[in-house]
DRENKOLDO-279347 format. One line per field, with one value per residue (C-alpha): x, y, z; residue number from 1. Coordinates in Angstrom, 3 decimals. Layout:
N
east	(X;...)
north	(Y;...)
up	(Z;...)
n	(NUM;...)
This chain:
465
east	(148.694;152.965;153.638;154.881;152.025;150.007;152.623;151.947;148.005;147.767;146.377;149.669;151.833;149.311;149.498;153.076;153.539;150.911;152.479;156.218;154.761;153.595;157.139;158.592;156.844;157.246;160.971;161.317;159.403;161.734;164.497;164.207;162.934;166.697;168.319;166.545;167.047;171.076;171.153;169.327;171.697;174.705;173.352;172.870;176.156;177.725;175.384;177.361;180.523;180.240;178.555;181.709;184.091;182.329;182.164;185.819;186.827;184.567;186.388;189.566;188.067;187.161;190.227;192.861;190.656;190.407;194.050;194.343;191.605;192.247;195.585;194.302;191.620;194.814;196.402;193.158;192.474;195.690;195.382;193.968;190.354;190.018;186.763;185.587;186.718;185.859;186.168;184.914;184.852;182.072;181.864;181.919;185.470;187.575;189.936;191.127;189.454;189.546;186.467;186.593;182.907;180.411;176.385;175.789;172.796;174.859;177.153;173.320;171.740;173.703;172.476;173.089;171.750;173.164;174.739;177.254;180.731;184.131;187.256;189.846;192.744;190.640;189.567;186.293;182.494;180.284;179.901;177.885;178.383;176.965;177.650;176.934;177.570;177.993;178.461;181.610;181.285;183.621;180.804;183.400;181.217;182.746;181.663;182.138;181.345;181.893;181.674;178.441;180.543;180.818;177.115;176.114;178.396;177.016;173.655;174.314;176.228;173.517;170.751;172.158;172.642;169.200;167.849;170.469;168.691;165.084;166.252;167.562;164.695;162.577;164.283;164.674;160.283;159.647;162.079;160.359;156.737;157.671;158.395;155.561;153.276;154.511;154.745;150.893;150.122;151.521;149.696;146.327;147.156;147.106;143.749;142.669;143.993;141.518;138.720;138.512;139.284;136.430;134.152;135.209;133.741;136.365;135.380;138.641;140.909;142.511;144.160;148.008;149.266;152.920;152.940;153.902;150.218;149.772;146.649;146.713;147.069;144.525;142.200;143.702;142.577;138.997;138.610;139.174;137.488;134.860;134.986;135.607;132.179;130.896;132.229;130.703;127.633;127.195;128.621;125.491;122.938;123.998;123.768;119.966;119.213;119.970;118.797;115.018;114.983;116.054;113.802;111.107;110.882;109.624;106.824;105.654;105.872;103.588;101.189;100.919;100.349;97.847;95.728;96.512;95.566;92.184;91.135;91.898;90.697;88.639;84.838;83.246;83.447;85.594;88.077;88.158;88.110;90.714;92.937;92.779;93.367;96.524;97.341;96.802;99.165;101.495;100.824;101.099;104.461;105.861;104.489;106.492;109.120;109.008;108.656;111.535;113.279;112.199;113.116;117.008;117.158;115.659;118.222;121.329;120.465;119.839;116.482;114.951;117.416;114.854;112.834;115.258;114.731;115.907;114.239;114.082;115.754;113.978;110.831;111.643;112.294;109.127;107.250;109.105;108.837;105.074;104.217;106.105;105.389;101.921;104.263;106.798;104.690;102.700;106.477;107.128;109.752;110.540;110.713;113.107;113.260;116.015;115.959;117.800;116.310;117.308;119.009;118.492;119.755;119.034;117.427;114.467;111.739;109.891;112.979;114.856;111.715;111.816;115.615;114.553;111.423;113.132;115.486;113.158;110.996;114.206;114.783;111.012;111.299;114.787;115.560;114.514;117.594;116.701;115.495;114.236;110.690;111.542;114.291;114.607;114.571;116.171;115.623;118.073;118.889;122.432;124.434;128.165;129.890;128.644;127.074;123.796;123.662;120.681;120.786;118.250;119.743;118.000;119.146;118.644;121.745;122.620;125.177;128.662;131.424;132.468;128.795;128.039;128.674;126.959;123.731;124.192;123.566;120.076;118.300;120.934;119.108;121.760;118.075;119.064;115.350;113.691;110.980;110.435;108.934;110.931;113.054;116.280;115.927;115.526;119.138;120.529;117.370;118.729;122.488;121.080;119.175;122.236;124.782;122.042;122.286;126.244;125.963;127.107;125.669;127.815;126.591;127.893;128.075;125.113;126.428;123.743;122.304;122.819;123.143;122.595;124.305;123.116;125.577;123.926;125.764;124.246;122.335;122.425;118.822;115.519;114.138;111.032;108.107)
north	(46.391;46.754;49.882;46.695;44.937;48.165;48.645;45.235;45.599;48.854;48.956;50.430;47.696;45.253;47.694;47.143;43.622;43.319;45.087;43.613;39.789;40.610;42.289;39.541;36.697;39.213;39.298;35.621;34.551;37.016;36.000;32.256;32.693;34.427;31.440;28.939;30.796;31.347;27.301;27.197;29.135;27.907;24.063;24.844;25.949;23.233;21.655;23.270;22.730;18.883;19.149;21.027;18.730;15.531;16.488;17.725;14.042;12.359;14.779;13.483;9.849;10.167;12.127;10.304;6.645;5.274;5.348;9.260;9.621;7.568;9.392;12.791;11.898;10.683;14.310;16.358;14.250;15.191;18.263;20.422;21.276;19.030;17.195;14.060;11.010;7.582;4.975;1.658;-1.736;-3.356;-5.476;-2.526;-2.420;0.599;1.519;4.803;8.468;9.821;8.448;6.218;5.177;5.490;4.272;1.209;2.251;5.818;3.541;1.801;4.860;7.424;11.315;14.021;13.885;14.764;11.863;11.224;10.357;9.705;10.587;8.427;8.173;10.964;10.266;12.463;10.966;11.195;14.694;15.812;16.160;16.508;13.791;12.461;9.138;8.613;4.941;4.642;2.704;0.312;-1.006;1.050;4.203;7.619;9.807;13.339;15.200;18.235;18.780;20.610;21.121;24.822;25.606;23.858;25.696;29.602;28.297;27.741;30.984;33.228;31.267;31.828;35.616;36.091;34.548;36.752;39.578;39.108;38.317;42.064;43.364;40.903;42.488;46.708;46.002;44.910;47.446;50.088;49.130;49.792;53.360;54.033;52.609;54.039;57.568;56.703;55.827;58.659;60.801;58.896;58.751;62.874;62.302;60.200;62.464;65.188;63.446;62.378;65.936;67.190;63.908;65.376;68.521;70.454;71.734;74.125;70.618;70.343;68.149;68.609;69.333;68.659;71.131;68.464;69.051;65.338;63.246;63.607;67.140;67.720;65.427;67.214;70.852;69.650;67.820;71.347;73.455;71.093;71.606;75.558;75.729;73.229;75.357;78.750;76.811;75.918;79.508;81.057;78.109;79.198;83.014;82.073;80.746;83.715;85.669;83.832;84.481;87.979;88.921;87.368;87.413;91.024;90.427;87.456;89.274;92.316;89.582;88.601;91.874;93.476;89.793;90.806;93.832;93.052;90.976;93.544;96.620;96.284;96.886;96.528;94.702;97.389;96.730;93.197;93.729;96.404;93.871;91.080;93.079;93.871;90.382;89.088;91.876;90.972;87.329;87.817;89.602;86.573;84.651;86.368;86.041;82.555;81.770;83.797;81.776;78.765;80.086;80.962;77.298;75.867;78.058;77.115;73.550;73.393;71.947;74.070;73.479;70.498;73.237;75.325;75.824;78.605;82.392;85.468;87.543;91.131;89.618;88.654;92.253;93.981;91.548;92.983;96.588;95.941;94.855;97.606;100.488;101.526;101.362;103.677;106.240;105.946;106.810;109.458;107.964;107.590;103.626;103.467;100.404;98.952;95.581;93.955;91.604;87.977;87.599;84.192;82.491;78.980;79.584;79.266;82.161;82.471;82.315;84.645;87.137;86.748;88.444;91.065;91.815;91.993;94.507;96.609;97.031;97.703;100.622;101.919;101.873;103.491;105.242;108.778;110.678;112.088;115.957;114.781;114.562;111.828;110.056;107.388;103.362;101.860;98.085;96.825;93.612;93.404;91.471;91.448;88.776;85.435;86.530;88.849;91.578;92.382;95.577;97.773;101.038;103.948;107.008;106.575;107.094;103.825;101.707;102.311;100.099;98.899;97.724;95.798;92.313;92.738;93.894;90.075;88.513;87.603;89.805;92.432;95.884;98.983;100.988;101.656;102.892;100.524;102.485;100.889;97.085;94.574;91.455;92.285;88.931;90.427;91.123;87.696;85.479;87.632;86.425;82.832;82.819;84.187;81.608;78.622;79.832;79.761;83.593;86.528;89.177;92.900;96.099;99.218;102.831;104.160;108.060;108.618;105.321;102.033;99.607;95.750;93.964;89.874;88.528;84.861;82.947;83.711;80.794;80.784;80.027;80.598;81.419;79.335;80.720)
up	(214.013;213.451;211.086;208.533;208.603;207.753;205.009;203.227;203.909;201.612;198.105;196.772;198.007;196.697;193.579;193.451;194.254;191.316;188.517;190.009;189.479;186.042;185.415;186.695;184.679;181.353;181.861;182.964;179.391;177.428;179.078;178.658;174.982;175.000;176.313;174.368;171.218;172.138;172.738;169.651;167.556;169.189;168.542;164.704;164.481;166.022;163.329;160.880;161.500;162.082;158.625;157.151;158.732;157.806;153.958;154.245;155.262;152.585;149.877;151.221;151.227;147.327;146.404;148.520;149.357;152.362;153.931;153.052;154.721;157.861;157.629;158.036;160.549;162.389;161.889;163.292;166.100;167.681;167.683;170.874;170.956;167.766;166.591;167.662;165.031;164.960;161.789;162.212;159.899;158.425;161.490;164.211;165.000;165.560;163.392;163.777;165.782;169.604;170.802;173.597;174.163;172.843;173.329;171.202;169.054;167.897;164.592;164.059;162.717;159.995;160.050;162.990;166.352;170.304;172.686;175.399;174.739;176.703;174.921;174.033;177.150;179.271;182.713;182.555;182.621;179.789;178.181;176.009;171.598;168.383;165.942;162.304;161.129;157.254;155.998;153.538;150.028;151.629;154.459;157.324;158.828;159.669;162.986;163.119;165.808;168.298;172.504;173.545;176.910;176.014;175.075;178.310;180.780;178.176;178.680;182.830;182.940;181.084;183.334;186.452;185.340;184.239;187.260;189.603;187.312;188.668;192.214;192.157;190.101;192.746;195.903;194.409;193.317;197.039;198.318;196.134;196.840;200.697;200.060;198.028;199.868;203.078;201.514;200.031;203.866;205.455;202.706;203.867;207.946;207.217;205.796;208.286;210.802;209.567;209.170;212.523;213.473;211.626;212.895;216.358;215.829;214.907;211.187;210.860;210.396;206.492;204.825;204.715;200.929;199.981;196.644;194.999;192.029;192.539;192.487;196.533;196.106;194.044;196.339;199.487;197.794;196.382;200.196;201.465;199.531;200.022;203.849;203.350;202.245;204.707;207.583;205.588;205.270;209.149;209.791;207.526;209.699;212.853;211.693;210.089;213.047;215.540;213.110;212.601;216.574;216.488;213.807;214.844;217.938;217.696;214.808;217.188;220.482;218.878;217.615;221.069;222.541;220.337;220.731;224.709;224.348;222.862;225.544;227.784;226.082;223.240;223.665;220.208;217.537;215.640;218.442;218.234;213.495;214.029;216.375;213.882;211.116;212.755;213.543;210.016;208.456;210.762;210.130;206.676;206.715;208.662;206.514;203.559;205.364;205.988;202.520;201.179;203.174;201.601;198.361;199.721;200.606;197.406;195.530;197.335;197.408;193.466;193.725;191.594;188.688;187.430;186.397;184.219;180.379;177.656;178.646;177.422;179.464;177.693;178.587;182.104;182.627;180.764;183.172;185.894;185.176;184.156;187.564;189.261;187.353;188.970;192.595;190.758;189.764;192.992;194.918;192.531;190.450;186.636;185.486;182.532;181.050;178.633;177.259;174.204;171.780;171.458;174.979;175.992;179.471;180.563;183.753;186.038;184.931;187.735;190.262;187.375;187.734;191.802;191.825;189.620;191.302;195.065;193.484;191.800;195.164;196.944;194.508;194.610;198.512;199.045;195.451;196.223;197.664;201.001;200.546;196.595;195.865;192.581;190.920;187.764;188.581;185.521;184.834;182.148;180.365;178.296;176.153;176.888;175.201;176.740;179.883;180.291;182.561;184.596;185.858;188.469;189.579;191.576;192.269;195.991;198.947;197.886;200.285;201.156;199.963;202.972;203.412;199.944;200.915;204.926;202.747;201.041;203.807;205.761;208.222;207.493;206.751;206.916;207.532;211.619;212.198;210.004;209.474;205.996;205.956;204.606;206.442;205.203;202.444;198.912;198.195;200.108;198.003;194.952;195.322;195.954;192.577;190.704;192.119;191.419;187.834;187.637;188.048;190.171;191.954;192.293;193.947;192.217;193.128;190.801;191.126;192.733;194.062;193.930;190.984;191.015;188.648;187.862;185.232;183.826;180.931;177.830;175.615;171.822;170.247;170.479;174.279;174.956;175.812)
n	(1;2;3;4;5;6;7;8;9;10;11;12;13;14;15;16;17;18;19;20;21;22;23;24;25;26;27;28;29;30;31;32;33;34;35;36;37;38;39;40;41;42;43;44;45;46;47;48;49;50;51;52;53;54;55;56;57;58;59;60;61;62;63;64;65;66;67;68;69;70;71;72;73;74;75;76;77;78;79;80;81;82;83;84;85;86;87;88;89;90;91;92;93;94;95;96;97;98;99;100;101;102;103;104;105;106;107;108;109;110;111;112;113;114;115;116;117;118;119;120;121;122;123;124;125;126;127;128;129;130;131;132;133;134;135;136;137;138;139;140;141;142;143;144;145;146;147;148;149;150;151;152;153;154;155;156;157;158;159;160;161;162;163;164;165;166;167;168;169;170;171;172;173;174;175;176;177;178;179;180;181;182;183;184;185;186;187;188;189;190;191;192;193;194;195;196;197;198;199;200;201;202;203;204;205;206;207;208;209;210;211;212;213;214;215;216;217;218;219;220;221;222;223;224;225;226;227;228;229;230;231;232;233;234;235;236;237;238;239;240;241;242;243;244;245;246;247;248;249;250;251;252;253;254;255;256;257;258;259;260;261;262;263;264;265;266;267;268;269;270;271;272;273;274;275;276;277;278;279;280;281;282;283;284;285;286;287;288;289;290;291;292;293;294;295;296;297;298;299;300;301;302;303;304;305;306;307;308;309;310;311;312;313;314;315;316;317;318;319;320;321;322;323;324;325;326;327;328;329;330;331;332;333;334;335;336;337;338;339;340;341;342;343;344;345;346;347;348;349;350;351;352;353;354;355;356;357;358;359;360;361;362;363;364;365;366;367;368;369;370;371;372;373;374;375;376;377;378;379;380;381;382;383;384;385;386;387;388;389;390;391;392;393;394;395;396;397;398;399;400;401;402;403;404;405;406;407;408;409;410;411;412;413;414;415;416;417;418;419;420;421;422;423;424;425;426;427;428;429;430;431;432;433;434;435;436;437;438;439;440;441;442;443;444;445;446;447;448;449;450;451;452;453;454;455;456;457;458;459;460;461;462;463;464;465)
């Protein structure tokens, strides 16, 4: 396919050939309402003056009679550029004017109306005039009339300019729908370009943008930003994937052993209960870990936002700290709990109550300072303007700043020895559940500790139960 063909075959040149045809018809029905309404004015004064002149020459019939006025039609029709005369006799003949020929029913019929004449002595054909016949009290009849020569050649002149008019509009529209739609093609062959780039494989292509804050611009920035997160999104799959197999490749390589090392070893039935006991704690933990998982993916997909309605967001937390408080105590550690009345987010409760609850074990398991036999776990919920802050600090080592977004992601625990259980998922599944929610997630220095900081909009009303 030529480079002109494509030209003509895209939607803006069809666009533009569109909107030039309808110009074009618009401006040919002004224009030739113009033209008839100039021929129209022009004709009805013509009109006039024949009118003028042939009551001027029946004054001078009833003031002077008949000679005076054959007399002075005899003076006018002299004269250059002068009106068209003719008197006739009762019986039809000529008796005085500068009208050559004339058709044969025009003396038949008194009143105004358009016809072809010849002038007296000229040489020309027919041309064109407005006449009116009056009949004299003598039986004679008087014609009076002027050459529409003139309003025909104004009428061909402004024609032929109007239509020289649309030719140019014609040709500068086609010329102009070219460049647009070849600037609108090259804009889409860039697009093109980078789609198949990306259909190739290659996710880092983008889609060119001028500056220019048009429509293709803002396409061209939405189409990117669109394939920025596509590429973070496989980035974070091929991450979850090495990670599943480096994290549990370990879990399922000790359930293997110990169930090898029972058929080897174990003598009793104790053996064989102590072995599976093993195996289903460790089963269990994968199992955990499996469906934390499932709850990242159901959060960043928005699936569970079907299930969203107006909560409490004081009562989320009591819940929370009501659950945890026996493990506080039991770790030696001071719950503090702080929740404001009336604070209502649209949310999922039970997905709401998972965040919390992930970051209130995290602070049970690592808020006690090393050397410190207790600490305070504070679980908050605020009002600040039209977000509300959920808060859980400890008073634990906390995590360095240069660490706070690695601990967001999965399988990432800054504990080297890992001597603590856990998969390394409460803080990512936490950030999942706050961006599902139109939320954020921020890890502050606690001085001591670490504080975690969920900021939901805030609803006004009533929170459901």
């Amino acid at each position: 396919m030529t480079a002109l063909v494509k030209l003509f075959r895209t939607t803006a040149f069809k666009l533009a050939l569109g909107l030039l045809a309808v110009f074009v018809l618009a401006a040919g029905l002004g224009l030739g309402y113009v033209v008839w309404k100039s021929g129209r004015v022009v004709q009805e004064q013509v009109a006039a003056m024949v009118d003028a002149e042939a009551e001027n020459l029946m004054q001078r019939y009833r003031s002077d009679g008949f000679l005076g006025m054959l007399q002075a039609i005899a003076e006018r029709a002299s004269q250059p550029g002068s009106f068209l005369y003719i008197v006739t006799a009762p019986n039809g003949a000529p008796l005085a004017g500068n009208v050559g020929t004339l058709p044969p029913d025009v003396l038949d019929k008194t009143g105004i109306r358009e016809t072809q004449y010849t002038r007296l002595g000229a040489n020309e054909g027919p041309a064109p005039a407005l006449v009116r016949l009056e009949r004299l009290p003598n039986g004679s009849r008087l014609l009076v009339g002027r050459d529409l020569s003139e309003r025909n050649r104004f009428a061909e002149i402004l024609a032929s300019t109007i239509l020289g008019g649309l030719a140019l509009v014609i040709l500068v529209g086609l010329a102009g729908g070219l460049i647009l739609a070849r600037r609108v093609l090259v804009r889409l062959d860039g697009m093109t370009d980078t789609t198949r780039t990306i259909m190739a494989g290659n996710l880092s292509g983008r889609i060119p943008v001028n500056g220019s804050g048009d429509e293709f611009d803002r396409l061209a920035l939405s189409t990117n930003q669109m394939l920025e997160r596509i590429g973070e999104l496989m980035s974070e799959l091929r991450q979850v994937t090495d990670d599943v197999a480096h994290d549990l490749k370990t879990p399922l390589t000790r359930l293997r052993n110990r169930a090898e090392e029972a058929l080897r070893s174990a003598r009793t039935d104790e053996d064989y209960r102590a072995t599976l006991d093993r195996i289903i704690e460790e089963s269990d933990a994968l199992i955990r870990t499996f469906n934390t998982m499932l709850l990242i993916a159901r959060a960043e997909s928005g699936a569970a936002r079907e299930a969203m309605s107006s909560v409490n967001a004081g009562e989320i937390v009591e819940s929370v700290a009501e659950l945890y408080e026996p493990s506080a105590e039991e770790a030696g550690l001071k719950l503090d709990i702080r929740a404001a009345p009336d604070l209502v987010v649209h949310g999922n409760r039970e997905l709401i109550g998972q965040a919390l609850a992930n970051l209130a074990d995290n602070a049970i398991k690592y808020g006690v300072a090393e050397g410190s036999s207790g600490g305070t776990i504070s679980l908050a919920a605020e009002g600040d303007g039209d977000r509300v802050r959920f808060v859980v600090a400890d008073n634990g080592p906390g995590i360095p700043a240069d660490n706070r977004a690695r601990a967001l992601e999965r399988f990432v625990r800054l504990e080297s020895s890992r001597t603590r259980p856990g998969s390394g998922l409460g803080l990512s599944l936490a950030n999942a559940i706050a961006r599902l929610h139109g939320g954020t997630l921020d890890l502050a220095d606690n001085a001591p500790g670490l504080k975690v900081i969920i900021e939901l909009p805030r609803e006004r009303g009533e929170a459901s139960e």
